[in-house]
C-alpha positions in Angstrom: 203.4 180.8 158.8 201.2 179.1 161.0 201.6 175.1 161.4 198.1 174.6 162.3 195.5 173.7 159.4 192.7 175.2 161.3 193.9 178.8 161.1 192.7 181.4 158.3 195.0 182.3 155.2 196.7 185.8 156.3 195.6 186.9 152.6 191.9 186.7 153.4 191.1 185.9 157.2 189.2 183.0 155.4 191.3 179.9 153.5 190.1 178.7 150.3 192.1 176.9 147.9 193.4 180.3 145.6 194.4 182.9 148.5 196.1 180.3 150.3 198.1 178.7 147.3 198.6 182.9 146.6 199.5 183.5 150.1 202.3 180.2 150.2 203.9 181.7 147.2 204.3 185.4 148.7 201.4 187.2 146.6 199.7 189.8 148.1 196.7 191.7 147.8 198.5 194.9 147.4 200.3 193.1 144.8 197.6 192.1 143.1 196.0 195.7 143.2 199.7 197.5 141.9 200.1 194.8 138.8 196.4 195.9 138.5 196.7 199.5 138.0 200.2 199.2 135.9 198.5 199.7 132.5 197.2 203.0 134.1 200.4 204.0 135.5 201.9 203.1 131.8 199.2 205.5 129.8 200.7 208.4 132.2 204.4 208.2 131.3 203.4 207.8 127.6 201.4 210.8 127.9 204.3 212.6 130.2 206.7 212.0 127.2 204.6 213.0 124.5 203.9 216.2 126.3 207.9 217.1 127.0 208.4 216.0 123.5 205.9 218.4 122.0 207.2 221.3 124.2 210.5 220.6 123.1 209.6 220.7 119.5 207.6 224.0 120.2 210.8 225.5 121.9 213.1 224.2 119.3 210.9 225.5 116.4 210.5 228.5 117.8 214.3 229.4 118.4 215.1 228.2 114.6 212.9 231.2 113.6 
């Protein structure tokens, strides 16, 4: 981190009050963007395990017969 006041947040390039409080506590934009597309990522393995579930019903169903 840089000593001098004058320099720019490394978050932004520019240093207002939010991205440098952000930047001083280690949060980054690519941080920001992953915690941002979690709920998206969450809706896929939902829909992964309902899918093998369903094929393993099929499967088991079908060898029952």
């Amino acid at each position: 981190m840089s000593k001098n006041a004058n320099e720019g947040c490394p978050v932004s390039g520019g240093c207002d009050v939010v991205s440098c409080w952000l930047s001083k506590v280690g949060v980054t934009r690519s941080l920001l963007i992953t915690l941002g597309l979690l709920p998206f990522a969450w809706n896929g393995v939902v829909f992964l395990k309902d899918a093998v579930l369903h094929a393993w019903n099929l499967v088991t169903a079908l060898n029952g017969q």
